[in-house]
C-alpha positions as CSV (number, residue, x, y, z in Angstrom):
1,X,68.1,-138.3,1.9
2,X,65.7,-140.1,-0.2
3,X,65.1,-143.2,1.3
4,X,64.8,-146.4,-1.1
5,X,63.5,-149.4,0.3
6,X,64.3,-151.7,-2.0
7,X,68.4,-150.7,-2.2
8,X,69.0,-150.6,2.0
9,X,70.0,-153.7,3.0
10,X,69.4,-152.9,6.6
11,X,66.1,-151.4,6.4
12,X,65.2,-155.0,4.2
13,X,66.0,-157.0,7.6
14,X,64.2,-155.0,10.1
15,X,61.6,-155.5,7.7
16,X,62.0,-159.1,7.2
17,X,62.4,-160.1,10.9
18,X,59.9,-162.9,12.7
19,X,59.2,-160.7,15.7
20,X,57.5,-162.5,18.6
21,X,53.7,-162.3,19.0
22,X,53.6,-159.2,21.5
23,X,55.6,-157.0,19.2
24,X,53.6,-158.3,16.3
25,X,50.4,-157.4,17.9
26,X,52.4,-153.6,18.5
27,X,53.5,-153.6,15.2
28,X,50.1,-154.7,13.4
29,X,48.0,-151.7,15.6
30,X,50.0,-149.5,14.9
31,X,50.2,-149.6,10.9
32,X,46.4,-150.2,11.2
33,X,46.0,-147.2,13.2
34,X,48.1,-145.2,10.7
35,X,46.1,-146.8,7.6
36,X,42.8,-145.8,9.0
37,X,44.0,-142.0,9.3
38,X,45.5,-141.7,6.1
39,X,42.7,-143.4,4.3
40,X,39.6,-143.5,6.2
41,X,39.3,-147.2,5.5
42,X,38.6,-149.3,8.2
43,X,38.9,-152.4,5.3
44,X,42.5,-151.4,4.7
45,X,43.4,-151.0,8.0
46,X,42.1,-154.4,9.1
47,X,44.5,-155.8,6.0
48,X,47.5,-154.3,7.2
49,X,46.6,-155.5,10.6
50,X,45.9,-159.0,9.6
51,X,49.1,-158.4,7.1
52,X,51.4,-158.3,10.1
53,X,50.1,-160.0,13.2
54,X,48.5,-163.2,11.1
55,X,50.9,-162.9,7.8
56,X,54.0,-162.0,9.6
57,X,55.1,-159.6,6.5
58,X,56.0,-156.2,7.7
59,X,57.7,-155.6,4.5
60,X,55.0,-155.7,2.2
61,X,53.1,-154.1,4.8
62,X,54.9,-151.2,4.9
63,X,54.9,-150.8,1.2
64,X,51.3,-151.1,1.1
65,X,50.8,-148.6,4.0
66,X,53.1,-146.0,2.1
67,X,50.6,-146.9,-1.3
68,X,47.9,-146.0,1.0
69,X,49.5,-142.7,1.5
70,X,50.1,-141.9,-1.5
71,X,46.4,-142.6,-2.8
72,X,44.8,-141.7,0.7
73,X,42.6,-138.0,1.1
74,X,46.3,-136.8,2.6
75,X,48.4,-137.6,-0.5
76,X,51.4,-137.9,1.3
77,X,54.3,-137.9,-0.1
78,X,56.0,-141.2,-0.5
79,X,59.0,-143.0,-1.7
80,X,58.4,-144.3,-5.1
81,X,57.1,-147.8,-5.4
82,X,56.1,-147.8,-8.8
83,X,55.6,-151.5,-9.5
84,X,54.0,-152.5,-6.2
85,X,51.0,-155.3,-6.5
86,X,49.1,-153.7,-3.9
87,X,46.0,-155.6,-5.1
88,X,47.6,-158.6,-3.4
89,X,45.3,-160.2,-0.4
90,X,41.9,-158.3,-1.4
91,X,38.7,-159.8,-2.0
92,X,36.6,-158.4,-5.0
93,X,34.4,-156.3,-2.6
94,X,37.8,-154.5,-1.2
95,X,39.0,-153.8,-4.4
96,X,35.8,-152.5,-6.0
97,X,35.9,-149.6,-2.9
98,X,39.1,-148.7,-3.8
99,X,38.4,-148.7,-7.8
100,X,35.5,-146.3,-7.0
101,X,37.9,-144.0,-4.7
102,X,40.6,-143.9,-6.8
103,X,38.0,-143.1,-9.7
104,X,37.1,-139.7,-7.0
105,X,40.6,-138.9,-7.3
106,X,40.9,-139.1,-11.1
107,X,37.9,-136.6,-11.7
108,X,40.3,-133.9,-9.9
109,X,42.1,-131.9,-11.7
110,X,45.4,-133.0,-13.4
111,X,45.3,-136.2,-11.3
112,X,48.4,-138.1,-12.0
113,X,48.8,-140.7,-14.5
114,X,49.7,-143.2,-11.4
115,X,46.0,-143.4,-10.9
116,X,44.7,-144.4,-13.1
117,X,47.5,-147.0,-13.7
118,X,46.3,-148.5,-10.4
119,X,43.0,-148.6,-11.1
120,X,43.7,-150.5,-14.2
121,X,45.7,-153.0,-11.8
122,X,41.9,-153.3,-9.8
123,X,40.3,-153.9,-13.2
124,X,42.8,-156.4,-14.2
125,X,42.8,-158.4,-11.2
126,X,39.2,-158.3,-10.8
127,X,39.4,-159.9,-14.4
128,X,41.7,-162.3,-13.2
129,X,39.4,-163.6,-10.6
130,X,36.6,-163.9,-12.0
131,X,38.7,-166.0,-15.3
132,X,39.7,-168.2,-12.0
133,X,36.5,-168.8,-10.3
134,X,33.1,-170.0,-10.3
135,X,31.5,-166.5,-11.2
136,X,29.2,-167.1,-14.0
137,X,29.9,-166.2,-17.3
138,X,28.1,-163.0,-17.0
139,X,29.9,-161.3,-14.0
140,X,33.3,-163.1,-16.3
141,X,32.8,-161.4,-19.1
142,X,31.6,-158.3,-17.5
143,X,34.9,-157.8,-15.6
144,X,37.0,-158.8,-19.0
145,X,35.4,-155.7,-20.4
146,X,35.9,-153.1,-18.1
147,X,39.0,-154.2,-18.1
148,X,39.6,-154.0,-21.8
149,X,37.7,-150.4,-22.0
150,X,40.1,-148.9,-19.7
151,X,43.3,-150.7,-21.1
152,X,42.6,-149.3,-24.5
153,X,41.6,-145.7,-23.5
154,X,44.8,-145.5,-21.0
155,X,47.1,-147.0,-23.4
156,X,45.4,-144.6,-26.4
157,X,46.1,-141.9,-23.7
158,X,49.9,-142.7,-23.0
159,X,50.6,-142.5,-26.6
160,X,50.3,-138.6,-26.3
161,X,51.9,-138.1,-23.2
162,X,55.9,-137.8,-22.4
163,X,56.0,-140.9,-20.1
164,X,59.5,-140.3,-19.5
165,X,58.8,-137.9,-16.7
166,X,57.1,-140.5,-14.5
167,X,60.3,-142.8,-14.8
168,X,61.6,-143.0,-11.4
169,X,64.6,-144.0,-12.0
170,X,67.6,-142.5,-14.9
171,X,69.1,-145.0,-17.7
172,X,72.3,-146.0,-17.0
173,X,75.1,-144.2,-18.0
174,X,78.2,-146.7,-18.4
175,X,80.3,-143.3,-17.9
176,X,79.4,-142.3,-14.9
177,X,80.7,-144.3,-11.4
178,X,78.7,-144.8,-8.6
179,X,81.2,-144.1,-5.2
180,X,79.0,-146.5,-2.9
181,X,77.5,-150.0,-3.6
182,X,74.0,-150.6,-2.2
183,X,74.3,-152.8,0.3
184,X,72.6,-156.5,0.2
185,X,71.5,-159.4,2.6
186,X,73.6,-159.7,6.0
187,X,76.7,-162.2,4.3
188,X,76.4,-164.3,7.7
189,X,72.6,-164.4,8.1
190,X,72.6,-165.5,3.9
191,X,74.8,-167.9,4.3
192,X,72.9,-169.6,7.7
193,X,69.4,-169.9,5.6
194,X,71.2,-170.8,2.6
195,X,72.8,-173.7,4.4
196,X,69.9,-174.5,6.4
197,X,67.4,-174.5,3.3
198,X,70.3,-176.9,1.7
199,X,70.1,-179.4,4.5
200,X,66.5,-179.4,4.9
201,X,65.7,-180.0,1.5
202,X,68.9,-183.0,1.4
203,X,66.9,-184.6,4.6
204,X,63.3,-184.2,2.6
205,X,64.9,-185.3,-0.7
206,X,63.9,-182.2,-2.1
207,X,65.3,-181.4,-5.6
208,X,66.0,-177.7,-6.1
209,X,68.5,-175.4,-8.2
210,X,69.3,-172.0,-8.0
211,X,68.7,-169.0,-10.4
212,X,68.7,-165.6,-11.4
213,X,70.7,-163.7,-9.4
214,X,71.8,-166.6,-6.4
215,X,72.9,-168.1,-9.6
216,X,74.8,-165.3,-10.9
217,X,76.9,-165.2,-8.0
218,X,77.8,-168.7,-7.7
219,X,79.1,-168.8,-11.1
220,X,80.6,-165.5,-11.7
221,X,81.6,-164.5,-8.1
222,X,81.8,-167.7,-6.2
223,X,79.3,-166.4,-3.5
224,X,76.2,-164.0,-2.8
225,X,76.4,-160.8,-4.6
226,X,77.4,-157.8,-2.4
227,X,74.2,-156.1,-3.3
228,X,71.8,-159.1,-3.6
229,X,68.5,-158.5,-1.5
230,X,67.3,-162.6,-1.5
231,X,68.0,-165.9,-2.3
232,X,66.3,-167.0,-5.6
233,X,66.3,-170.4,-6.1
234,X,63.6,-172.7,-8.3
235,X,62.0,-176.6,-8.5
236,X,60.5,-178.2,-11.6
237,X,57.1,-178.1,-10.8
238,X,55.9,-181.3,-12.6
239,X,58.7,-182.8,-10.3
240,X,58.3,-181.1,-6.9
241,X,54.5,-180.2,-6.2
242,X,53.1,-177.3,-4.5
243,X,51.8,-179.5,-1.6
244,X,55.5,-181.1,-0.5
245,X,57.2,-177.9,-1.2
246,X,54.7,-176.4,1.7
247,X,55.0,-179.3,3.9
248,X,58.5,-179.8,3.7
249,X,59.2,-175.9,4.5
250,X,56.6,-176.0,7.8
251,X,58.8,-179.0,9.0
252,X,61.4,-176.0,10.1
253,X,60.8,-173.6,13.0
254,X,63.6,-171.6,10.6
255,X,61.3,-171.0,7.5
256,X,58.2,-169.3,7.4
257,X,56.0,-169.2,4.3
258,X,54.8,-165.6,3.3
259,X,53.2,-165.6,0.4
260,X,52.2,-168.4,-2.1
261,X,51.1,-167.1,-6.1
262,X,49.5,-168.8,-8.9
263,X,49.7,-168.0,-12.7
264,X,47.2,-168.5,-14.7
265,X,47.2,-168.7,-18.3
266,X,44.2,-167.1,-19.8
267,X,44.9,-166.9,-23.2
268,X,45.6,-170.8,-23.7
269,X,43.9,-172.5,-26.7
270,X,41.4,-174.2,-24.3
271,X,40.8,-173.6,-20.8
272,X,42.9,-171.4,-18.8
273,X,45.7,-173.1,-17.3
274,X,45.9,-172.5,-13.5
275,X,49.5,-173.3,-12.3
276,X,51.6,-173.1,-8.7
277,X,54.0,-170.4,-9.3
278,X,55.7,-168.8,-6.3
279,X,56.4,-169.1,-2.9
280,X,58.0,-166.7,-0.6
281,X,59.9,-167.9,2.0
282,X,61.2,-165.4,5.1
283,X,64.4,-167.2,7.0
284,X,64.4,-166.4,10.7
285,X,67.8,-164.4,10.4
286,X,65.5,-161.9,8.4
287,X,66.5,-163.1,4.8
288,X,63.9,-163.8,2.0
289,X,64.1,-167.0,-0.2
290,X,62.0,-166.8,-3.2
291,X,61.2,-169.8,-4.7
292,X,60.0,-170.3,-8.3
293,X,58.1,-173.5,-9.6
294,X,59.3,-174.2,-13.3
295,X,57.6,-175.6,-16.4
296,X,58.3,-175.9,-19.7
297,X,56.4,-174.2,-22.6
298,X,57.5,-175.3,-26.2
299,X,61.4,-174.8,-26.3
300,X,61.1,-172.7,-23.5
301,X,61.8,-173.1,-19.7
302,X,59.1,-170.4,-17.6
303,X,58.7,-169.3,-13.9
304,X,56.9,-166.3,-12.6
305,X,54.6,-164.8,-10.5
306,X,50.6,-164.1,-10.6
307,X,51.6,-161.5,-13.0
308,X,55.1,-162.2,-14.4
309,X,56.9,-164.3,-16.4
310,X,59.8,-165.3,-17.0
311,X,61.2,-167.4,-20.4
312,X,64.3,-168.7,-20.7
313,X,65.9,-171.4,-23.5
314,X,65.3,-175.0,-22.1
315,X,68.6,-176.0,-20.3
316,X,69.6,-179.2,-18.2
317,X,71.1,-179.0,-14.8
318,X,74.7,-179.4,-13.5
319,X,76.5,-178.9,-10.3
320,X,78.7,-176.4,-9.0
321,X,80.2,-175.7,-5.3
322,X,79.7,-172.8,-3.3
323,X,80.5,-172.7,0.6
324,X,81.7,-176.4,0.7
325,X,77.9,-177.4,-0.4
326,X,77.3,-179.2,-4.1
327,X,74.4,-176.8,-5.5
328,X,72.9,-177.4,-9.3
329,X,72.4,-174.6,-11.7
330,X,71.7,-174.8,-15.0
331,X,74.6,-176.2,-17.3
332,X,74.3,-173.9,-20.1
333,X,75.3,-170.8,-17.7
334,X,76.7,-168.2,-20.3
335,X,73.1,-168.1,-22.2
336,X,70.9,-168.2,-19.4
337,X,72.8,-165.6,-17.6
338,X,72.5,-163.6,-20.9
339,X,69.4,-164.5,-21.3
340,X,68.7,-163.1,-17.4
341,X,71.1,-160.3,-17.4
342,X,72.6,-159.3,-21.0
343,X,76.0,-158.3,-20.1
344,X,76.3,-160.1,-17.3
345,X,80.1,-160.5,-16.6
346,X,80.5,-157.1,-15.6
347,X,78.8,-156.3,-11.9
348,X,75.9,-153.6,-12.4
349,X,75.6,-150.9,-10.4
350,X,72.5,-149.4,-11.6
351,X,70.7,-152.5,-12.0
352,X,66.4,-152.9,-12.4
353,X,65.2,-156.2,-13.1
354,X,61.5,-154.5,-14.4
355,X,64.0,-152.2,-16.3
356,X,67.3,-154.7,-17.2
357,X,66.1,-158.4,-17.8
358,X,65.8,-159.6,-20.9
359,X,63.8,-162.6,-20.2
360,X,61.4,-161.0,-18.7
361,X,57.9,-160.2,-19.9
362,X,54.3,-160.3,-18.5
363,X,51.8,-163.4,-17.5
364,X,50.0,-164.3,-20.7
365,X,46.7,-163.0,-18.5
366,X,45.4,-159.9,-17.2
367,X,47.9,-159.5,-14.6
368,X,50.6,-159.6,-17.4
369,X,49.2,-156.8,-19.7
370,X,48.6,-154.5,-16.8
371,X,52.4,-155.3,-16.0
372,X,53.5,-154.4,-19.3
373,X,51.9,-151.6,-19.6
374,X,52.8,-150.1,-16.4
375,X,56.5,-151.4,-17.5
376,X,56.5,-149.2,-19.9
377,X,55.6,-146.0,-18.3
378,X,58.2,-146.3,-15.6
379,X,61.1,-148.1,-17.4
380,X,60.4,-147.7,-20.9
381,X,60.0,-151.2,-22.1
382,X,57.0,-152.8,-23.2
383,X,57.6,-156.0,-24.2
């Protein structure tokens, strides 16, 4: 059975669970332990210990341990996880060890295409840090280059390959049926954070809304889609700083922050614009909340990621009822969801929001084009 993280709701909760400090500890020595073996890199290993025990994110952990793996001396074989940022928590020094190993593993013979997609990830958010920080023009412009040098020989060399055997996954085919829905978030557990994130936010007069796929169910199914894996849900960022979003969330034992992203938009006219974009949010019932910080961009409404973005046509907001609560979304549902989802009135069973959403594209930054490109390979779309 090929195991797929990403579609087992089951395996997503172990994953997701606040273990207490003892099993933690277990846990964290024990993926360090593996990491070490399969890559003979104490510097990993201590990431994936610090990952767990301090971080409290098996899942990502786990992902990062099977990328390890998979680029390790063993080469084991491993589930696919194409689109993993596995560059996510190391400091320059870490990810110019791994640039020079994976560089090793590209002299071999027919060394797969993966590898050097990943080290154009290192390259890109090497890039990315030094357009962020205080590294002296020099070392800046450096990194943009190395960057650019391999992003134009890998592209140059995708253009004569047949990338559409490294796509993990098969386009949909509207004929054929799938006899078993991948199963989503726990229904009860869901609907404890959703409520709970609902009523902390009320007490901290928090204004929030929900999108993408949270969204999608409200409107079209009156609750949490079977197959959904989180709760997406979004604040205007010129309305709802980073800072009170953090301190409101660490008032409750029942949220725990995971990960916090900035985007940064390198190619502005002037200097690059640095904003809060993302925060990841693990519910003590195992369920993830991701929580997007919006801003507006000409006549169009953005969130994202360090590396993504998303665009969507300016809308207001309006309310709707879900489970008793009042909940806004945005008013003009039928385009955003369009705009989100294409056909969106009819539930997807094959569904890849890399391969499927429309409003999707990269960070305008380094992160962004190395997404994009990568995009492509796997799923075919580029822009």
């Amino acid at each position: 059975m090929s195991l797929k993280l990403a579609k087992m709701g089951w395996l997503h909760r172990i994953l997701n669970t606040r273990y207490p400090l003892p099993v933690r500890a277990l846990l964290a020595a024990g993926a360090g332990l593996v990491g070490l073996v399969i890559s003979l890199d104490w510097r990993s290993s201590a990431v994936l210990f610090r990952g767990i025990f301090r971080g409290d994110d098996l899942k990502s952990e786990m992902r990062r341990l099977s990328w390890m793996g998979k680029r390790g001396w063993l080469t084991l074989p491993m589930p696919k996880d194409p689109m993993f940022e596995f560059c996510h928590g190391l400091t320059p020094a870490h990810l110019q060890t791994l640039n020079n190993r994976l560089k090793r593993l590209s002299a071999r013979k027919n060394a797969p295409l993966a590898v050097e997609l990943d080290r154009l990830r290192i390259l890109a958010t090497l890039a990315q840090y030094a357009a962020e920080n205080d590294v002296g023009e020099t070392m800046r412009k450096a990194s943009s280059d190395a960057f650019q040098a391999h992003y134009d020989q890998l592209a140059e060399h995708i253009k004569r390959l047949d990338i559409t055997t490294h796509r993990p996954s098969k386009p949909r085919d509207p004929q054929t049926v799938q006899t078993k829905t991948p199963k989503g978030m726990d229904p009860a557990n869901a609907l404890g954070a959703f409520k709970e994130l609902h009523a902390l936010f009320a007490v901290h007069k928090l204004p929030w809304f929900a999108i993408a796929g949270t969204f999608l169910g409200i409107y079209r199914e009156g609750g949490f889609i079977k197959n959904d894996l989180d709760i997406d849900i979004a604040v205007m960022g010129e309305d709802v700083g980073l800072g009170h979003l953090l301190e409101t969330l660490n008032t409750s034992a029942a949220f725990h922050v995971s990960r916090v992203e900035h985007q940064c938009d390198v190619q502005s006219a002037t200097q690059p614009i640095n904003r809060p974009a993302f925060v990841r949010v693990i519910h003590k019932g195992g369920i993830n909340i991701d929580i997007f910080l919006h801003f507006q961009s000409g006549d169009k409404l953005c969130h994202g990621t360090a590396a993504l973005l998303w665009e969507n046509t300016l809308f207001e907001l309006a309310p709707y009822t879900v489970y008793d609560l009042d909940v806004l979304g945005p008013s003009n549902a039928d385009v955003y969801l369009s705009e989100t989802y294409g056909d969106w009135q009819i539930p997807a069973t094959d569904y890849n929001y890399h391969r499927d959403m429309p409003s999707l594209t990269g960070a305008r930054n380094f992160l962004g084009a190395e997404y994009l490109l990568r995009r492509d390979v796997y799923y075919g779309r580029a822009r």
